[in-house]
C-alpha positions as CSV (number, residue, x, y, z in Angstrom):
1,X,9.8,20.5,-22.8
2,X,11.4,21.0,-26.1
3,X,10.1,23.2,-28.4
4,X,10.8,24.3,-32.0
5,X,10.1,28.0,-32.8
6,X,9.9,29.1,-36.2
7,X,10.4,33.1,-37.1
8,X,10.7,35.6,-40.3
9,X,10.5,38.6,-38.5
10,X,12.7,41.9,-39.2
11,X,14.1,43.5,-36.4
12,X,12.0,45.7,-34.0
13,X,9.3,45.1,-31.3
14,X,8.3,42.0,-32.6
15,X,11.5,40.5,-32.4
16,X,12.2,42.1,-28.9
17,X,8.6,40.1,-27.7
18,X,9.9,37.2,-29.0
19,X,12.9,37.3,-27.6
20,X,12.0,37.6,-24.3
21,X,9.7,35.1,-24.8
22,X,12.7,32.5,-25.0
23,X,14.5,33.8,-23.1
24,X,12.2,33.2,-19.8
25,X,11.5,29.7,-21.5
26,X,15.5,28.6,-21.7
27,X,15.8,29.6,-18.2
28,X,13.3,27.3,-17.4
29,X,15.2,24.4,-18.4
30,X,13.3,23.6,-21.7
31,X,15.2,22.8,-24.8
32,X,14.8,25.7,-27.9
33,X,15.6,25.0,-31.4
34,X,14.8,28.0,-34.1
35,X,14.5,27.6,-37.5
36,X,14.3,30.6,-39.8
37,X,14.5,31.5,-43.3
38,X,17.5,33.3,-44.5
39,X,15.4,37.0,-44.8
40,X,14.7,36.5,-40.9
41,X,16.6,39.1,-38.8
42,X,19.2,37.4,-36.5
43,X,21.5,40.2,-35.8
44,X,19.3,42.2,-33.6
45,X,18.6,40.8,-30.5
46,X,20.0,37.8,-31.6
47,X,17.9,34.1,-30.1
48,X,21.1,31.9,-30.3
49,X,22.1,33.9,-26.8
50,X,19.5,31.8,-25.4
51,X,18.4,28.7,-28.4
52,X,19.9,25.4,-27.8
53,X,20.5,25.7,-31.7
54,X,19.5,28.4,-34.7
55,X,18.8,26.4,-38.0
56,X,19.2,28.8,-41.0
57,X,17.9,27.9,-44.2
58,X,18.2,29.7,-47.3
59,X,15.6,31.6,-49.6
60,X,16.9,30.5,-53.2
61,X,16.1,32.6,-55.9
62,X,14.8,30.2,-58.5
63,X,12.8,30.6,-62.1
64,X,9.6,28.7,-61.6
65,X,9.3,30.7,-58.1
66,X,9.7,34.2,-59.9
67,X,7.0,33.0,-62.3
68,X,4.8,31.4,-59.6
69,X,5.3,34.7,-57.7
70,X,3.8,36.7,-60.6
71,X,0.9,34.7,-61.3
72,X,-0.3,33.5,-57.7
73,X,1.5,36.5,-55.5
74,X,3.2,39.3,-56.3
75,X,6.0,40.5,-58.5
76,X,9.0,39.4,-57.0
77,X,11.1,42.7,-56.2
78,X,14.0,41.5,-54.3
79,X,12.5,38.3,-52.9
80,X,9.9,35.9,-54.3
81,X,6.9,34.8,-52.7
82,X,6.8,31.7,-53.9
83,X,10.8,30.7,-52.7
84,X,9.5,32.2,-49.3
85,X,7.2,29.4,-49.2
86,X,9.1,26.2,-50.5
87,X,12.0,27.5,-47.9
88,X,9.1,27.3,-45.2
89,X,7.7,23.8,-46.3
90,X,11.1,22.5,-46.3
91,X,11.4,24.4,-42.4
92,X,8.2,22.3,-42.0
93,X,9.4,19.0,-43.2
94,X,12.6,19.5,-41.1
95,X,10.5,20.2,-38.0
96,X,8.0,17.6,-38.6
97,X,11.0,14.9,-38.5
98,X,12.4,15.6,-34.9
99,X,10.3,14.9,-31.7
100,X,9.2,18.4,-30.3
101,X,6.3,18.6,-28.5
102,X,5.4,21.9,-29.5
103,X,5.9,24.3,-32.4
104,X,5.8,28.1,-31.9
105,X,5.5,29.8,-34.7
106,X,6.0,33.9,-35.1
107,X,4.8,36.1,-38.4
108,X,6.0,36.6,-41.5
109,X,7.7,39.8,-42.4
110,X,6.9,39.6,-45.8
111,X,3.3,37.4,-45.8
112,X,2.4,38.5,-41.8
113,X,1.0,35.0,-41.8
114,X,3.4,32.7,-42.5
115,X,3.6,29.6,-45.3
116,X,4.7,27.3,-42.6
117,X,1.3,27.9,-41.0
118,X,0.1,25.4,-43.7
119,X,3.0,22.0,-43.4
120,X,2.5,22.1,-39.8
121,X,1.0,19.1,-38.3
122,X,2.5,19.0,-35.0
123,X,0.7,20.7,-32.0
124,X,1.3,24.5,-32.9
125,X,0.6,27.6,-31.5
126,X,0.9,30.9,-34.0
127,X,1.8,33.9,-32.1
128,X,-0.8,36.8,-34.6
129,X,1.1,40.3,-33.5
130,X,-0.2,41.9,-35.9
131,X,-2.8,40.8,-38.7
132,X,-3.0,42.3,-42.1
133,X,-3.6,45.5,-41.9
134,X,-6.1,46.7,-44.7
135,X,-7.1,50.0,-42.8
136,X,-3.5,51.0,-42.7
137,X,-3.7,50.9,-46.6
138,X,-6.7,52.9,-46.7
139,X,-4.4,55.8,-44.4
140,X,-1.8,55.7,-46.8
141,X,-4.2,56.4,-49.6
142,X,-6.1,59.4,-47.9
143,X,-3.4,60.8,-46.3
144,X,0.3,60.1,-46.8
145,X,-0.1,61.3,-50.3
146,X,-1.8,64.4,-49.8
147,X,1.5,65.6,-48.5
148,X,3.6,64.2,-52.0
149,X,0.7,64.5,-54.6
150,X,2.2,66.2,-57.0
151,X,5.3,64.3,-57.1
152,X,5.0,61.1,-59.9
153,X,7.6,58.8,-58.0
154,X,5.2,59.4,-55.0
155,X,1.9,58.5,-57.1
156,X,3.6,54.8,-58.5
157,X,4.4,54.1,-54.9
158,X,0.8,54.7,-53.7
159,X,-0.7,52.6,-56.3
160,X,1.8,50.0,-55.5
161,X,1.3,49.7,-52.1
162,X,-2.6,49.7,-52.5
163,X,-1.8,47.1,-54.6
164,X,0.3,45.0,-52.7
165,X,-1.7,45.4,-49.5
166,X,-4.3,43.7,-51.1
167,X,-2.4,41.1,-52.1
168,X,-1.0,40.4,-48.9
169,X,-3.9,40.8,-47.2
170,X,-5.3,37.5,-49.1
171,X,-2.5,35.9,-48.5
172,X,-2.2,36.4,-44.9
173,X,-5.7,35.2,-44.9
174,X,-5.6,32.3,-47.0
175,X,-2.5,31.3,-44.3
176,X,-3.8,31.9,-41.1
177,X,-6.8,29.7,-42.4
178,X,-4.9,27.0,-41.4
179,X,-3.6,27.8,-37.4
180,X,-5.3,25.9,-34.6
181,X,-4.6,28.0,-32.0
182,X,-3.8,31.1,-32.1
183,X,-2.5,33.9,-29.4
184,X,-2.5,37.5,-30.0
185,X,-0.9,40.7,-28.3
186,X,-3.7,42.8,-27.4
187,X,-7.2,42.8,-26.8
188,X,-7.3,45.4,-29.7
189,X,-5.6,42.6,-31.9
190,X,-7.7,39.7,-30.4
191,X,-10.6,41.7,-31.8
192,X,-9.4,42.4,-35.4
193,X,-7.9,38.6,-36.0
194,X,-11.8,37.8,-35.4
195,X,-12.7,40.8,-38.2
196,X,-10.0,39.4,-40.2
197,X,-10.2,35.6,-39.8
198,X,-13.3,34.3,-38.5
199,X,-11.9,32.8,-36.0
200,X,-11.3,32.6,-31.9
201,X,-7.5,34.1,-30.4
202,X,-6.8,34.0,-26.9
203,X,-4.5,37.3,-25.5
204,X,-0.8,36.6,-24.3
205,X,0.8,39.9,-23.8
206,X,4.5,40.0,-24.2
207,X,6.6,41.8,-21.1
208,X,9.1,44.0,-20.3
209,X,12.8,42.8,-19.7
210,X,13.1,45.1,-16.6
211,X,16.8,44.0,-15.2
212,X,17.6,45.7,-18.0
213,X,15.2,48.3,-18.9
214,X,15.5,50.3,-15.7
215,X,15.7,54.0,-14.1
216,X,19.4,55.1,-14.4
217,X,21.2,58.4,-12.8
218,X,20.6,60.6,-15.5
219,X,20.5,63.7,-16.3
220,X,16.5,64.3,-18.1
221,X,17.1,66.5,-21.3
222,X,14.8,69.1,-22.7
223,X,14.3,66.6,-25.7
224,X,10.8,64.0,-26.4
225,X,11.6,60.9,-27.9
226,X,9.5,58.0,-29.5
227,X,11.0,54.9,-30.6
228,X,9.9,52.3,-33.8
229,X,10.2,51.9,-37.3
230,X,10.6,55.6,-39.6
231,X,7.2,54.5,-41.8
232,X,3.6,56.7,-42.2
233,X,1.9,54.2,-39.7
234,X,4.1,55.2,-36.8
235,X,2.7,58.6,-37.1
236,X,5.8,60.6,-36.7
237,X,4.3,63.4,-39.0
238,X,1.6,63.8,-36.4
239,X,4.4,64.4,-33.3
240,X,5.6,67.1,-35.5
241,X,2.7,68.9,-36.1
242,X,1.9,68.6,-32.6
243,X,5.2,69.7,-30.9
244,X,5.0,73.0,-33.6
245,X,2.0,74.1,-31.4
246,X,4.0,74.8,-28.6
247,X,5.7,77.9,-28.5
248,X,9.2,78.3,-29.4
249,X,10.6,78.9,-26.1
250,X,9.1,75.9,-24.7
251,X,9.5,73.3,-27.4
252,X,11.6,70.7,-26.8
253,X,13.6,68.4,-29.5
254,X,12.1,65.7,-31.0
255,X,14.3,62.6,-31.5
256,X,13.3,59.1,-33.2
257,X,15.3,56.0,-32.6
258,X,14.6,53.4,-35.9
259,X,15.9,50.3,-36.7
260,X,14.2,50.1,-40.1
261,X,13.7,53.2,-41.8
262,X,11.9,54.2,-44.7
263,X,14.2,56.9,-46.8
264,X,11.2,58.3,-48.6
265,X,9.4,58.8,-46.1
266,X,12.6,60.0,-43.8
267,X,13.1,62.9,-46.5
268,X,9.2,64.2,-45.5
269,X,9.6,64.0,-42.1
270,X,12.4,66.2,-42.5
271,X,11.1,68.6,-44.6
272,X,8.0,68.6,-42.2
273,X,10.4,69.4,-39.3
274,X,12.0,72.3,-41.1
275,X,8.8,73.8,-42.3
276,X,7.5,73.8,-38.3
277,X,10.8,74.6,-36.8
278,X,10.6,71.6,-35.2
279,X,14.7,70.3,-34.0
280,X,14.4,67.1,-35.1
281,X,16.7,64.1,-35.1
282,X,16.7,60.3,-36.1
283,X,19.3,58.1,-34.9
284,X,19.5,55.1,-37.0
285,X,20.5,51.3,-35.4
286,X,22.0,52.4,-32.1
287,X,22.5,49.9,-29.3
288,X,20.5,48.9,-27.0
289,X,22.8,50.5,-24.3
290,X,22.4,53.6,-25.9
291,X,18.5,53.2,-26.4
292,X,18.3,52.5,-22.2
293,X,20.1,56.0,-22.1
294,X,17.8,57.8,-24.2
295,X,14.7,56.2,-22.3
296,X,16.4,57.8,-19.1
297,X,17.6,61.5,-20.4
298,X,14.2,62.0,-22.2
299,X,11.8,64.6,-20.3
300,X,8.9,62.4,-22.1
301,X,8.3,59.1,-24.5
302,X,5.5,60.0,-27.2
303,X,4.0,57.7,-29.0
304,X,1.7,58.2,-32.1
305,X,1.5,55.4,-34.6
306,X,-1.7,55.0,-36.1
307,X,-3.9,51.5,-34.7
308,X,-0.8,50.0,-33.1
309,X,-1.8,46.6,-32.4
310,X,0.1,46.2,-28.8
311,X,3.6,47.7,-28.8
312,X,5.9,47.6,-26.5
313,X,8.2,51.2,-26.6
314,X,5.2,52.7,-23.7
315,X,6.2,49.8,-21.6
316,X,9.8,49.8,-22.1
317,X,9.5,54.1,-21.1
318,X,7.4,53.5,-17.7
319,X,9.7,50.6,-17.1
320,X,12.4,53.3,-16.8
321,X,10.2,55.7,-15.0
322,X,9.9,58.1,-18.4
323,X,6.4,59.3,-18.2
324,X,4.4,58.8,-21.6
325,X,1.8,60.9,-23.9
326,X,0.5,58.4,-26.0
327,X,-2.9,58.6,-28.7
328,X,-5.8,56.6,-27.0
329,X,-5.7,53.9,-30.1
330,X,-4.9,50.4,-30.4
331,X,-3.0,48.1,-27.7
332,X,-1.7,51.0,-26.5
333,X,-5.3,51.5,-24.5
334,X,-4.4,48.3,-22.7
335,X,-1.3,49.0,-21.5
336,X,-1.4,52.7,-20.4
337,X,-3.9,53.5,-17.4
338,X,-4.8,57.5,-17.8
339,X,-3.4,59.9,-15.4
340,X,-2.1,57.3,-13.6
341,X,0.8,55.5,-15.6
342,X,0.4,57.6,-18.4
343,X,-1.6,60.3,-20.6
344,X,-3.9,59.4,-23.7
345,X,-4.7,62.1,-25.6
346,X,-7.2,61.7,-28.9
347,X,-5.6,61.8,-32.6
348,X,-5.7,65.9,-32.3
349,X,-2.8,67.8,-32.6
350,X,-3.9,70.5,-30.6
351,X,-4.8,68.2,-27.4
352,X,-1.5,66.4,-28.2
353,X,0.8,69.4,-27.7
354,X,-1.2,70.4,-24.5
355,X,-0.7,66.7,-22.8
356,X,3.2,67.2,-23.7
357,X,3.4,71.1,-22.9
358,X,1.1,70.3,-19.6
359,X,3.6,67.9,-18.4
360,X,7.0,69.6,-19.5
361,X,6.0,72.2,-16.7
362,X,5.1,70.1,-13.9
363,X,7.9,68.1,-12.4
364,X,5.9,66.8,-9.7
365,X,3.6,64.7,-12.0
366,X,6.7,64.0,-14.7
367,X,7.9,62.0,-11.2
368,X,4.3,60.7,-10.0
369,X,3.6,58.9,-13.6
370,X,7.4,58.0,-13.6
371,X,7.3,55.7,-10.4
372,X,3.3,54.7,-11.3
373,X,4.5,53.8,-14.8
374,X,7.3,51.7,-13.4
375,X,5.1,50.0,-10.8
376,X,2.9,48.7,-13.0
377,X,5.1,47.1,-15.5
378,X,6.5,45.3,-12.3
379,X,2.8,44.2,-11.5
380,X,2.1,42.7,-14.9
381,X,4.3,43.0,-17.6
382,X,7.4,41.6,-16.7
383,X,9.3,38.8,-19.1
384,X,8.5,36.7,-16.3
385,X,4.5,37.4,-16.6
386,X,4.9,37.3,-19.9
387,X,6.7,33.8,-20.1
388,X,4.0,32.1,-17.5
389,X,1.5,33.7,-19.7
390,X,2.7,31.3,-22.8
391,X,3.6,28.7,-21.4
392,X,0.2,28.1,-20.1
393,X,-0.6,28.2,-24.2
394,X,1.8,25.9,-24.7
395,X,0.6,23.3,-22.6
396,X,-3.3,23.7,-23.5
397,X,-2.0,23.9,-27.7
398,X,-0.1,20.6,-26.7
399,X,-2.9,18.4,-24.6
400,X,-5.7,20.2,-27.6
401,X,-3.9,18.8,-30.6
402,X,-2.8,15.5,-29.0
């Protein structure tokens, strides 16, 4: 089959899904083509390792987009809305020429919901990861700024991002209006792109690429890492306060890998670290070699963001045997099984630092969750699963829209 993919996502999970998604499908013989806009990432995890061809085509920065942007979007800040989307109709019009026989099309890193969503007449499917996400603007209102209140810089930023949120959220909305058929990553998401949209999803979970993530002869280190973007939502602050609960003598070194990190927000989580003499570390843009090392020398993978819609770093730990304390929010319910490939602990600091200090201390069940955890990504959630999963939505977007 061939198939055209379209994509403007940033690097992270999203683009790790995604690229295990084409992978599996170029292995099954059928023809990729990408197109992206020029803001999509295609350094990190790169899809031309596995894409028949990558079509790039540039965001220009023009006048009547700036203005468009202003009166119809949002200010432009370093990119405009409004170039975003003649870049994607002309994706569109590029696609809509050649003879695929499917279109999948990712999110937006800007929008969520992409332009293209409305220039697409050929049988689509639009992969939702994660809809607007309104309630994550209502958290950074009531809580990220209690911490900065006092600070000016801090009370712009908050107003801006309330602003912007809402924004986006419309425009997300206004996009998505005009998908077919869409899939989603969870349950959890399935559920909110109906709150959102009005309108039916069906679940694809991504998988695990498990050749590679994997148990390796290392060493465990008295260190607890979690792994994702350095923002509020990932609730790093949280881990913090959590791990400052356990004594001294027991508490081990909390270390964040981040591909995308927020410096503001950065300088907080450090302060907060020094404040709870919490040893704390982020390692910025390391390899992926080096990320399937830290997954094997960590005692345990934590993992607090706030309403994750699926993500993939829990999966990615118990596919290396590294058991997990997780919050019981989000995807993450659907992908962790309590006390058995995993521990879900509610959004309370104190319960937190007991999973974590609870498990530090017992060897036996660090192993027992280890080899569970690893079992059942082989069960379910391999790129392979995953692969089968969408190609099935393929086929039914194809014969529905034909």
């Amino acid at each position: 089959m061939k198939i055209g993919i379209f994509h403007n996502l940033p690097s992270g999970g999203a683009k790790r899904a995604l690229y295990g998604f084409v992978k599996y499908l170029s292995m099954q013989g059928h023809r990729i083509d990408v197109f992206v806009p020029s803001t999509a990432d295609e350094v990190f995890l790169p899809l031309s390792d596995y894409a028949h061809s990558i079509n790039v085509f540039p965001v220009r920065k023009t006048f009547s987009g700036t203005i468009k942007s202003f009166f119809l979007y949002l200010p432009p800040i370093k990119f405009s809305l409004a170039d975003i989307e003649e870049t994607q109709r002309k994706i569109a019009e590029f696609i809509e020429r050649g003879d695929y026989e499917v279109v999948y099309i990712d999110q937006d890193r800007f929008t969520n919901s992409p332009f293209l969503l409305k220039f697409i007449d050929k049988p689509a499917v639009y992969y939702c990861a994660q809809p607007s996400r309104k309630s994550e603007i209502e958290l950074l209102r009531r809580n990220m700024f209690k911490i900065v209140e006092k600070r000016f810089l801090a009370r712009l930023r908050k107003r801006w991002q309330v602003y912007a949120g809402n924004r986006l959220e419309k425009i997300d909305r206004e996009n998505a209006a005009s998908a077919r058929y869409i899939l989603t990553n969870s349950f959890f998401t399935h559920e909110t792109v109906m709150r959102l949209y009005g309108v039916n999803s069906f679940v694809c979970y991504p998988g695990v690429e498990t050749d590679f993530f994997k148990p390796l002869e290392c060493v465990r280190k008295n260190f607890v890492l979690s792994v994702g973007e350095c923002a509020f939502h990932k609730g790093y602050d949280f881990i913090i306060r959590a791990l400052a609960l356990i004594p001294a003598e027991n508490r081990p070194r909390f270390l964040i890998v981040s591909n995308n990190v927020d410096i503001f927000w950065k300088k907080i989580l450090i302060d907060l670290a020094q404040e709870k003499k919490v040893d704390f570390e982020i390692k910025q843009s390391i390899s992926n070699k080096e990320l399937l090392e830290l997954y094997n020398q960590a005692k345990i993978v934590v993992y607090a963001p706030y309403l994750e819609p699926f993500g993939l770093v829990p999966l990615e730990a118990m596919a290396c045997k590294t058991p997990v304390v997780a919050v019981r929010e989000g995807g993450v319910r659907e992908s962790i099984i309590h006390n058995e490939t995993g521990i879900l602990t509610e959004r309370n600091e104190a319960a937190f630092a007991e999973a974590i200090q609870e498990l530090l201390g017992n060897e036996e069940k660090q192993k027992k969750l280890g080899e569970r955890g690893r079992e059942w990504v082989h069960s379910a959630w391999t790129l392979k699963h995953a692969g089968e999963r969408l190609f099935t939505h393929l086929m039914k977007a194809k014969s529905k829209c034909h």
